[in-house]
C-alpha positions in Angstrom: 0.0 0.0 0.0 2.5 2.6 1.2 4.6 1.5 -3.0 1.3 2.0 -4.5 1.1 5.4 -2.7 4.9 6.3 -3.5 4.1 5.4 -7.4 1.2 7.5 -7.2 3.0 10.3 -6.0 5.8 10.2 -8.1 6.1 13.8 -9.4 8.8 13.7 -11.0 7.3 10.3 -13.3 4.4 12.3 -14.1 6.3 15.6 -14.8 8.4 13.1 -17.2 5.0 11.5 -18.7 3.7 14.7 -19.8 7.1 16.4 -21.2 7.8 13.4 -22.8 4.1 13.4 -24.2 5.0 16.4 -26.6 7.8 15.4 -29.5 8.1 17.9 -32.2 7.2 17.0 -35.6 9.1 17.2 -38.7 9.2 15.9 -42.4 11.6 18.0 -43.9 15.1 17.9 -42.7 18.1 20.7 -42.7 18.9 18.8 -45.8 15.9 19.4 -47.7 15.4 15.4 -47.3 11.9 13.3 -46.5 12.1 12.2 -42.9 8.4 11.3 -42.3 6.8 9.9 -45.6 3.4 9.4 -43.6 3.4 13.4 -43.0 4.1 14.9 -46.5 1.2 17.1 -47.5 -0.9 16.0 -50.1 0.5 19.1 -52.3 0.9 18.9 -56.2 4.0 20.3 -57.5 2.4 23.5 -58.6 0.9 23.8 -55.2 5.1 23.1 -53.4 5.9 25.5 -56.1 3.5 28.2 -55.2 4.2 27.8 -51.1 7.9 27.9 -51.6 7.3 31.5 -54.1 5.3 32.9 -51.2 7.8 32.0 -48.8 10.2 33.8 -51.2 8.1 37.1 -51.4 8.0 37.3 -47.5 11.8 37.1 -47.1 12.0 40.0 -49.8 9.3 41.8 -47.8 11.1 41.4 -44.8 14.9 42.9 -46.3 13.0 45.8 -48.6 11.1 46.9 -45.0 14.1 46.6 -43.2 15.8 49.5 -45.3 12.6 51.6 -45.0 12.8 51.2 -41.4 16.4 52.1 -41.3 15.5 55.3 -43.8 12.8 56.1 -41.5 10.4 55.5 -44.3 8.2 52.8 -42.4 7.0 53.4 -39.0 6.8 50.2 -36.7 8.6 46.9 -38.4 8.9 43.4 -36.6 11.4 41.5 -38.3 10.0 37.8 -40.4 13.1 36.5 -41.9 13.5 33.2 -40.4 9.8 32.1 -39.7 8.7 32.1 -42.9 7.9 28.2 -43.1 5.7 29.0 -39.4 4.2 31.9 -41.0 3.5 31.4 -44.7 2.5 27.7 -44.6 0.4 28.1 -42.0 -1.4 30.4 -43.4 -1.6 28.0 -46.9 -3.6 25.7 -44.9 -6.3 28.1 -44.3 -9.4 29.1 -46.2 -9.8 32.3 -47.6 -13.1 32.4 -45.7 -11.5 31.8 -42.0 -10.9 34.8 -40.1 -7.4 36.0 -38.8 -6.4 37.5 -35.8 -2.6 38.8 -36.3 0.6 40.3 -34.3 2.0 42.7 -35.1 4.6 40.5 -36.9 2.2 38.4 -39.1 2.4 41.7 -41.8 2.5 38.7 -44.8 0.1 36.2 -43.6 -2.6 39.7 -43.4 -1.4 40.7 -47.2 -1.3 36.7 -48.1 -5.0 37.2 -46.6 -6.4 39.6 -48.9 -4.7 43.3 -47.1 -3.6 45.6 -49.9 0.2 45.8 -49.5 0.1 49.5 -49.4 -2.0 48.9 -46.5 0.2 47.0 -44.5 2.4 50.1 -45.0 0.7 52.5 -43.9 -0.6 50.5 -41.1 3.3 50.9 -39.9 3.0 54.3 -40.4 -0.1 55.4 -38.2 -2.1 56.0 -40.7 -6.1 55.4 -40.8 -6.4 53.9 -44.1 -4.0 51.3 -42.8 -6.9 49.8 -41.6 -9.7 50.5 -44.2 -10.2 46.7 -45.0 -11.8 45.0 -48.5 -15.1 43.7 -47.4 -14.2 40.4 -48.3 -11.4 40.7 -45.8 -11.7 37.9 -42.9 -9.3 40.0 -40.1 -8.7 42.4 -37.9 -5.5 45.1 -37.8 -2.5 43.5 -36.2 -2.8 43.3 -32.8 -0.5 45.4 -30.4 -1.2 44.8 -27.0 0.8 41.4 -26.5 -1.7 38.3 -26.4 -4.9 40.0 -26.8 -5.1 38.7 -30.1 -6.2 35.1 -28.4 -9.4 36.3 -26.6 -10.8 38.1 -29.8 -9.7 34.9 -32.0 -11.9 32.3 -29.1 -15.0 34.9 -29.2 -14.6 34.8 -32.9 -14.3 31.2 -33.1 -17.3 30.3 -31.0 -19.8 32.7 -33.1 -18.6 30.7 -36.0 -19.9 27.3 -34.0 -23.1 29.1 -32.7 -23.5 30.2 -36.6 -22.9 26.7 -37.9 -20.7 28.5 -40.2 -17.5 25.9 -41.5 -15.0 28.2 -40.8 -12.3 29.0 -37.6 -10.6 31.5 -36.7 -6.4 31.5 -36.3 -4.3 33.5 -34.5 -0.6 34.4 -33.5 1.5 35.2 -30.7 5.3 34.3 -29.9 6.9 32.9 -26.8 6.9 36.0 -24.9 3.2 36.5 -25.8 2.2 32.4 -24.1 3.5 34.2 -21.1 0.4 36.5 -21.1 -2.6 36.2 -18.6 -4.9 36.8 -22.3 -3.6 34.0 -24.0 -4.1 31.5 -21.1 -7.6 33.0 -20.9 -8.0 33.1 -24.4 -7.3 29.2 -24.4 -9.3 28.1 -21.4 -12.4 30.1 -23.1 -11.5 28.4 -26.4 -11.3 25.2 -24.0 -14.7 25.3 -21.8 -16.8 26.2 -25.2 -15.4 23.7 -27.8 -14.5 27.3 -30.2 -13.5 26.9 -33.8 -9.9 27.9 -33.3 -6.6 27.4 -34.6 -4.0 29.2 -31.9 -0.3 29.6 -32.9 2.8 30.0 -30.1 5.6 30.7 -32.9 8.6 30.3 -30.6 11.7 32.1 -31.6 13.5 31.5 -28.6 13.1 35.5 -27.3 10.7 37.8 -25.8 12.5 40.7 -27.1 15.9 39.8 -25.2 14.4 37.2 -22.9 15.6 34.1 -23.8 13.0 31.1 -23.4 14.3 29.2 -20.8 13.3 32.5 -18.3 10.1 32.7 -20.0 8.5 29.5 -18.7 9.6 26.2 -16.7 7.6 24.2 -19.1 9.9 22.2 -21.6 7.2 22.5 -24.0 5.0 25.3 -24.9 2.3 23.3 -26.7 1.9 21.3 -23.3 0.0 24.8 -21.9 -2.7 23.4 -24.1 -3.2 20.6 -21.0 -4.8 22.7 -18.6 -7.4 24.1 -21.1 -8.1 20.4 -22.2 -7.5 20.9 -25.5 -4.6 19.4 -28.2 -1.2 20.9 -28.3 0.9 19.8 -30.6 4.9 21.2 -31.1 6.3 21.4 -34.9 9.5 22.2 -36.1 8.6 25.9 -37.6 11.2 26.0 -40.3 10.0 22.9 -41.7 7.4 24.1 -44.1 6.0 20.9 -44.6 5.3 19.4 -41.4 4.2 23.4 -40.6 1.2 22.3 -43.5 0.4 19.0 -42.6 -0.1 19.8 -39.1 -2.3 22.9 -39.6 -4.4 21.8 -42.3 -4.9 18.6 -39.6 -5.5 21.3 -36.9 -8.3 23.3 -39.1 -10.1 20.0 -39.8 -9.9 19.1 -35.9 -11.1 22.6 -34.4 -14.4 22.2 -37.1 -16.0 19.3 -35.3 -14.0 19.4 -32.1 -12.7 22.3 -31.0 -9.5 24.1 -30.6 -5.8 23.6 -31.1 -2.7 25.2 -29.7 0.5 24.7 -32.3 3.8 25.2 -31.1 6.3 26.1 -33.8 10.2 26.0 -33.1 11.5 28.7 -35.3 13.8 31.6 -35.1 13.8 35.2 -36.3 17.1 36.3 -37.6 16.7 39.7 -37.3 15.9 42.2 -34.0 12.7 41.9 -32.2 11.8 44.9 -34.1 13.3 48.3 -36.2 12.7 50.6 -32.8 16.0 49.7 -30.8 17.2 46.2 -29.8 20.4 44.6 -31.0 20.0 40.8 -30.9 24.1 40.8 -30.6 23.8 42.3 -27.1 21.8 38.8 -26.3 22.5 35.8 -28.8 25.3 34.1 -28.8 27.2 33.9 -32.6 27.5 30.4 -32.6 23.4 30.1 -31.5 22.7 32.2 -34.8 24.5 30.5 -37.2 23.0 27.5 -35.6 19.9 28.5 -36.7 21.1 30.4 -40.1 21.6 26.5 -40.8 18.1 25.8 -40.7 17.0 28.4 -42.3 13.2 27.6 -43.9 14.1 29.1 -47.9 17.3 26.6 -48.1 15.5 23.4 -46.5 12.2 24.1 -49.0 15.1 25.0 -52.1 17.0 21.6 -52.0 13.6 19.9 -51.4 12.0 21.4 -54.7 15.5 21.5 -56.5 15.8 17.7 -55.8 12.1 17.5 -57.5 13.6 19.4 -60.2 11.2 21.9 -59.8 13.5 24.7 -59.1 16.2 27.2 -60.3 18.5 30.0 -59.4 17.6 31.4 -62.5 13.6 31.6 -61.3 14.7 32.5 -57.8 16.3 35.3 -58.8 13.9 37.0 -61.2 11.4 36.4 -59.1 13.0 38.2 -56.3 13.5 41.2 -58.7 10.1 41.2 -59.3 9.1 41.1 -55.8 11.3 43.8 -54.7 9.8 45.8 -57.5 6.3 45.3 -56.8 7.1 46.0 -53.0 8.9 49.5 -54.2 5.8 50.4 -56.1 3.3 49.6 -53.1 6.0 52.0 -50.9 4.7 54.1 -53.4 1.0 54.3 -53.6 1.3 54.6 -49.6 3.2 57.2 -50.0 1.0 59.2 -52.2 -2.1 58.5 -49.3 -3.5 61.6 -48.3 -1.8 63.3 -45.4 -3.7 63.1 -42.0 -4.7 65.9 -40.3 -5.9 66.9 -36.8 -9.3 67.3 -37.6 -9.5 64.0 -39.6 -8.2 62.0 -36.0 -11.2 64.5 -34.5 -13.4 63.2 -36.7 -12.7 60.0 -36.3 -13.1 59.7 -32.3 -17.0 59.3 -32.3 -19.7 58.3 -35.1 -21.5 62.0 -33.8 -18.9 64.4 -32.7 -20.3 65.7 -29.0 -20.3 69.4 -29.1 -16.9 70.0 -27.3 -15.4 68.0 -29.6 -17.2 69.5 -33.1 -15.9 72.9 -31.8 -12.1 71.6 -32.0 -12.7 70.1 -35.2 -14.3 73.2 -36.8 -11.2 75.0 -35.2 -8.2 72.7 -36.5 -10.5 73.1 -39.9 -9.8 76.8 -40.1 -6.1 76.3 -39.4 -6.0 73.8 -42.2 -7.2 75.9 -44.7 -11.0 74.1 -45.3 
């Protein structure tokens, strides 16, 4: 009796049991080689094609905003280079119909959504018209306040179950972000009502300049899925196949089930954003060439090359294009109407009250109307 009790209290076994529960998943190797035949995406070689290209355009966006940033063209800018395998195929595995609830550094899943690219921009900027949506747009504006993004995604996703609508809602936040009292809400609500949710965790290994181990003592990030009683599942997130396979399994689970947490192991190569850090001043040399190793473009390139799908030659007109069709959305935001006082007046109530109709007929005057 007194074994059986010992066994029973075993902490350590049963913190072993559920750490051990949680192995990340992976099809694609650093080599660009099949390491899971029973996981690769049923995706035609068009389809590979056309994931790998998008991956392609969000690297580009990510270097051609980096020098606006440093121009001071572009207002806010959170670094993607590196996660575009978590990012990009993720999003492939949605529907056009589901409804996204970003960060502020999912920019190219919003424009892979349906968001104008000149919108994205000027979104960075401040500017209104940054988030004057198409109608046929399923998201909100990038999210700023850190987690916040979850609670909005699990209200989202159980109107679409009370509907009986066959869409879900997915959503975004990093490792710093799972440290957030909304994102544990966010998945205990998503939890106790069965919601139609996809929720991401892309781990990059930093909040800012806190590396994960501080973060959280839990080995595994997708085993904070536990206490809300729903799946969690960890993926390696520069693997853009096994990124697929598992969302696309996620979005047909959270339909008649409920929701998913996805954990994807990834790194951003750049700073936590354009506004100050130095990711030297915390990262090790060796950890980043580490990851430069793994980087999502080369594993997805020897992969298609291998197919004999791909080229340098295709890679690097297509980049040029890119580049150019990014310079020219730079351009139509830069030729967006200037804001004015009065217009941010205007804006703060759907009937001015009379205090504030007075200020805007005021700043009106000064503007010349």
């Amino acid at each position: 009796m007194a074994k059986a009790k010992k066994n029973l209290l075993d902490f350590q076994a049963h913190l072993d049991g559920l750490n051990e529960s949680y192995q990340m998943i992976q099809v694609l190797d650093e080599d660009g080689k099949i390491v899971n035949k029973d996981l690769v995406p049923d995706l035609s070689d068009e389809e590979l094609v056309s994931l790998f290209e998008d991956m392609l355009w969000s690297r580009a966006l990510n270097d051609r905003s980096t020098i606006l940033a440093r121009q001071g063209r572009l207002g806010f800018f959170a670094p993607t280079a590196g996660q575009e395998a978590s990012q990009i195929a993720s999003h492939a595995a949605f529907e056009k119909e589901d409804v996204l609830f970003p960060g502020y550094r999912d920019i190219p899943q919003l424009v892979k959504h349906g968001l104008p690219l000149d919108k994205a921009f000027l979104w960075s900027r401040g500017h209104v018209s940054g988030n004057d949506y198409p109608e046929d747009l399923h998201a909100m504006p990038p999210q700023i306040i850190i987690g916040a993004q979850y609670i909005q995604a699990a209200g989202a996703g159980l109107g679409l179950k009370k509907r009986g609508k066959k869409q879900v809602s997915f959503t975004y936040t990093g490792d710093g972000g799972s440290s957030q009292g909304d994102v544990y809400e966010g998945l205990n609500t998503g939890g106790a009502f069965g919601v139609q949710t996809v929720f991401f965790i892309q781990n990059n290994g930093y909040a800012i300049s806190t590396p994960r181990h501080k973060q959280s003592a839990a080995v595994t990030l997708a085993q904070k899925a536990a206490a809300a009683g729903i799946p969690g599942i960890q993926v390696d997130g520069m693997d853009a196949l096994a990124v697929y396979t598992v969302t696309k399994a996620a979005r047909e689970w959270a339909l008649e089930n409920g929701p998913v947490l996805i954990e994807t192991i990834t790194s951003r190569f750049g700073a936590h954003s354009m506004s100050g850090d130095d990711p030297k001043r915390y990262r090790e040399q060796a950890d980043m060439d580490a990851w430069d190793k793994k980087d999502p473009l080369i594993r997805m390139r020897k992969y298609l090359t291998d197919k004999g799908l791909w080229s340098e030659e295709k890679e690097v007109e297509l980049v040029e294009r890119y580049d150019a069709e990014i310079q020219e959305a730079v351009k139509q935001a830069d030729n967006a109407p200037k804001q004015k006082v009065s217009d941010f007046l205007v804006n703060m109530f759907e009937t001015p009250d009379k205090i504030t109709q007075e200020q805007i007929d005021k700043f009106r005057i000064k503007e010349g109307e």
